[in-house]
Legacy VTK file of the C-alpha trace (Angstrom):
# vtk DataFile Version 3.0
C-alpha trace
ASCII
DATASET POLYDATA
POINTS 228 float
180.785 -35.453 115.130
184.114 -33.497 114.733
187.615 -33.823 115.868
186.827 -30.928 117.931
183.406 -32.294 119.708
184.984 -35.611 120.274
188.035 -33.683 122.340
185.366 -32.085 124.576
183.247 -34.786 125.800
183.915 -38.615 127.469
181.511 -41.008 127.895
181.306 -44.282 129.595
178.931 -47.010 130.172
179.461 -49.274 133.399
177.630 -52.038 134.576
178.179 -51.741 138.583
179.332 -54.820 139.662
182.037 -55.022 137.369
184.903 -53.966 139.379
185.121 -56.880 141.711
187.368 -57.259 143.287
188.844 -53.454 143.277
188.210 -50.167 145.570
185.282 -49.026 143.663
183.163 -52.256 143.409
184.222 -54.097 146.513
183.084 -54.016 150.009
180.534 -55.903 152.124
177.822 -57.598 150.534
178.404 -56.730 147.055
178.539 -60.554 146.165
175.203 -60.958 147.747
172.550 -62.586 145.324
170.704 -60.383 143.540
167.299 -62.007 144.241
167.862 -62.106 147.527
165.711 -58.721 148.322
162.126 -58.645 147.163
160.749 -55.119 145.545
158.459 -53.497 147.749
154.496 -54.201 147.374
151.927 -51.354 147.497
148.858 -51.474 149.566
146.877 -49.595 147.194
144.024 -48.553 149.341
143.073 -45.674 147.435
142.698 -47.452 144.034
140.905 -50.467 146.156
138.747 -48.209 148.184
137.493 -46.842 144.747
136.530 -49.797 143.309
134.917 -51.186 146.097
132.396 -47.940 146.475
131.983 -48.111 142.833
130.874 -51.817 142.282
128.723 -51.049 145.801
127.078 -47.864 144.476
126.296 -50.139 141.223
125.450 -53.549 142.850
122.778 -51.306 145.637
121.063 -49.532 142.233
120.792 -52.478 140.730
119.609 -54.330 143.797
116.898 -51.607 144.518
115.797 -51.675 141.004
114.970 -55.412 141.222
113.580 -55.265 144.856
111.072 -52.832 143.357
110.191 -54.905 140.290
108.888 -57.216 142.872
107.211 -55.284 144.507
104.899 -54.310 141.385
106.940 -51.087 140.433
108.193 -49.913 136.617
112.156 -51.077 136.372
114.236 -47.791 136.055
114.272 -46.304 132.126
118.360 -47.053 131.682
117.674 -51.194 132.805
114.857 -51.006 130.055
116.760 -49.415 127.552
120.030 -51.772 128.335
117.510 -54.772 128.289
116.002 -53.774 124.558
119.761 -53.041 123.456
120.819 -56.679 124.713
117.988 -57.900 123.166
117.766 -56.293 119.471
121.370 -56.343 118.624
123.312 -59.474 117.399
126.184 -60.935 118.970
129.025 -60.004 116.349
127.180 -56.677 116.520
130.473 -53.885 116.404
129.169 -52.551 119.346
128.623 -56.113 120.985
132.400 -56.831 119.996
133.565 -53.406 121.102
131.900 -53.921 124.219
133.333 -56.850 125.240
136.715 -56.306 124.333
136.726 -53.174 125.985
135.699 -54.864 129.215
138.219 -58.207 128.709
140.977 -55.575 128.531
139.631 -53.262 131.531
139.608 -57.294 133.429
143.147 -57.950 131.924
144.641 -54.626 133.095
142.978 -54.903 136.616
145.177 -58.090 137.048
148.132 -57.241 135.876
147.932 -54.200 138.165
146.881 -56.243 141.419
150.476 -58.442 140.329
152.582 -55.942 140.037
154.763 -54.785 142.650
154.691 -50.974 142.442
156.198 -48.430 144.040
158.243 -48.109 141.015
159.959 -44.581 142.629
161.642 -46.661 145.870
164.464 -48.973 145.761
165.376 -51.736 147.711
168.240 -51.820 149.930
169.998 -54.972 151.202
169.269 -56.681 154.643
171.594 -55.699 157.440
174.006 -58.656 158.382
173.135 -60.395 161.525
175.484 -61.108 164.240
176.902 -64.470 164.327
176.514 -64.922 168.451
172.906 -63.543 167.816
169.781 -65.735 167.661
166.578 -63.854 168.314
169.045 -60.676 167.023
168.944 -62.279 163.634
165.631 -63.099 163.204
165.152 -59.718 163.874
167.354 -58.235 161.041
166.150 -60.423 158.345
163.190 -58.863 159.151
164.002 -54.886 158.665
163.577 -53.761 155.377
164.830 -50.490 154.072
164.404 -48.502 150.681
165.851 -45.268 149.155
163.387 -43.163 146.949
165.408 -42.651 143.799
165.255 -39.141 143.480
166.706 -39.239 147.157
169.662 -41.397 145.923
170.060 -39.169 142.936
170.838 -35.507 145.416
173.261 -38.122 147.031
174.899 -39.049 144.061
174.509 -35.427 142.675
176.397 -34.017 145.992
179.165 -37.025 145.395
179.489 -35.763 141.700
180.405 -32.187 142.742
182.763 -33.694 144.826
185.229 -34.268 142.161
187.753 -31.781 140.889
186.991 -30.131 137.590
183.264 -30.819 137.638
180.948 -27.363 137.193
177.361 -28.594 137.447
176.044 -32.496 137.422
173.136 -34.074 137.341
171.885 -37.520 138.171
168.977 -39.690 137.117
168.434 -42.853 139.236
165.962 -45.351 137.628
165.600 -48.860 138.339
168.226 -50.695 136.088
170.404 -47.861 135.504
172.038 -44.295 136.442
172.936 -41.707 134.296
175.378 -39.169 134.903
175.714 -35.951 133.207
178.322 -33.671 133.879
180.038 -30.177 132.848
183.523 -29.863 133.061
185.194 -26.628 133.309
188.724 -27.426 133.739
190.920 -30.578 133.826
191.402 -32.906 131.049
187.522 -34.616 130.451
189.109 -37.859 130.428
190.664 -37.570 134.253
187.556 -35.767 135.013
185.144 -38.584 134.006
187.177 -41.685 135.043
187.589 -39.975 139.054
183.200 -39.032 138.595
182.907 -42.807 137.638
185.155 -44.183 140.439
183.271 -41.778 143.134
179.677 -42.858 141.772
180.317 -46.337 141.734
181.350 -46.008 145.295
178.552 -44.213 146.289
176.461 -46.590 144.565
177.988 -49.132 146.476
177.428 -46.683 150.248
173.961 -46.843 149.516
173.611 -50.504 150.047
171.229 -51.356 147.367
169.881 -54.910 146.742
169.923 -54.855 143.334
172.794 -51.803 142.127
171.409 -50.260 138.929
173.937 -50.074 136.126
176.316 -46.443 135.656
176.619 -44.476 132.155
178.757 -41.252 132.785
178.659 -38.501 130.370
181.246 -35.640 130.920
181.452 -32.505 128.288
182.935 -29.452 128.327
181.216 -26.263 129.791
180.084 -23.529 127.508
181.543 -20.782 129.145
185.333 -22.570 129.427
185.114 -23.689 125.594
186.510 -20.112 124.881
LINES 1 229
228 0 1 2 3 4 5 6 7 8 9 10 11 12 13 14 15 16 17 18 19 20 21 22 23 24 25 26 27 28 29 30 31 32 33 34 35 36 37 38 39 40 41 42 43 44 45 46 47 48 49 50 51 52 53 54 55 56 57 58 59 60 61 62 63 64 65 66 67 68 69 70 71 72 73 74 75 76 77 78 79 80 81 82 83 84 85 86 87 88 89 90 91 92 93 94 95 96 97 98 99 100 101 102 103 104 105 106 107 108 109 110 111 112 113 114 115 116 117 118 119 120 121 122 123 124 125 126 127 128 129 130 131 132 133 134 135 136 137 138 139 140 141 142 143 144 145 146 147 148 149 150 151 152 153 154 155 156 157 158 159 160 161 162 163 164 165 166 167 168 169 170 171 172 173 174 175 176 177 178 179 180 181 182 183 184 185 186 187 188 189 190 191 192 193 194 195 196 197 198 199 200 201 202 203 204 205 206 207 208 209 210 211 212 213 214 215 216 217 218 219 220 221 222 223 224 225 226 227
């Protein structure tokens, strides 16, 4: 990188939180624990509902197959064919092995997804403060919970970015441990242009009352059509 490129773009990397103590970082509850919010927890009824016909349709087959062995009928051709298989091949057979590590992983997976959290695209936001004179009242708040979907909280930040002087076009990716910034600049000096987009993200970062406040990079650069 040039003289020249390194005039026309600023960048800065922020963890929020950082500023305690000044305008952009403080305000209520921004020395709240960071645990103190739990993620939100999917119901996943569709995946479940799937599952459940699935292992149904298989465990009523396999049911009726048996119930008609009893009852003097030929077993179905694909239990015969899984029995002979079973029974011809060895048990460090590749396709035994294959086989059974393809199901272990299938089990492993299945767990790891029921234990995860998900709803990966919504972000916690922090409980509302309860009224010291309150009893039932608080009881009550501790129990609201409220999220932001991040690509919500991104047009918010977006609309907060073209707030600032000197900033052409922005754009603003929200993920779960950090925001990016990105930013054209079409006149002021990039440096005044990126510190005042960093001071007006981090406070509306810190309007959106998130539990846990991903960290900020801001990227400013020069637009194209003012480089001439």
């Amino acid at each position: 990188m040039n003289a020249d490129q390194k005039m026309r773009q600023s960048t800065s990397a922020s963890a929020y939180g950082a500023r305690a103590g000044t305008g952009a970082g403080s305000g209520a509850g921004d020395g709240d624990p960071p645990g103190r919010v739990r993620r939100f927890w999917s119901e996943r009824r569709i995946p479940a509902g799937i599952i459940a016909l699935v292992v149904a349709a298989v465990s009523g087959l396999l049911l009726y197959d048996v119930a008609a062995v009893r009852s003097g009928r030929r077993a179905m051709g694909w239990r015969d064919w899984l029995a002979d298989e079973l029974a011809a091949r060895p048990l460090d057979n590749a396709w035994m092995v294959a086989g059974a590590a393809l199901l272990a992983a299938l089990g492993v997976w299945m767990v790891v997804m029921a234990m995860a959290p998900g709803l990966r695209g919504l972000l916690p936001m922090r409980a509302p403060e309860p009224e010291p004179e309150s009893g039932a009242g608080a009881e009550a708040a501790a129990a609201v919970r409220a999220g932001i979907d991040r690509t919500s909280a991104g047009l918010v930040l977006r609309d907060r970015a073209m707030e600032v002087p000197g900033v052409r076009s922005a754009r603003v990716d929200v993920g779960r441990r950090r925001i990016r910034a990105r930013a054209l600049a079409h006149f002021r000096d990039l440096d005044e242009v990126r510190a005042d987009l960093d001071a007006a993200l981090h406070e509306g970062i810190r309007q959106l009352g998130l539990a846990r406040p991903p960290a900020l990079s801001v990227h400013v650069r020069r637009s194209a059509k003012s480089k001439g």
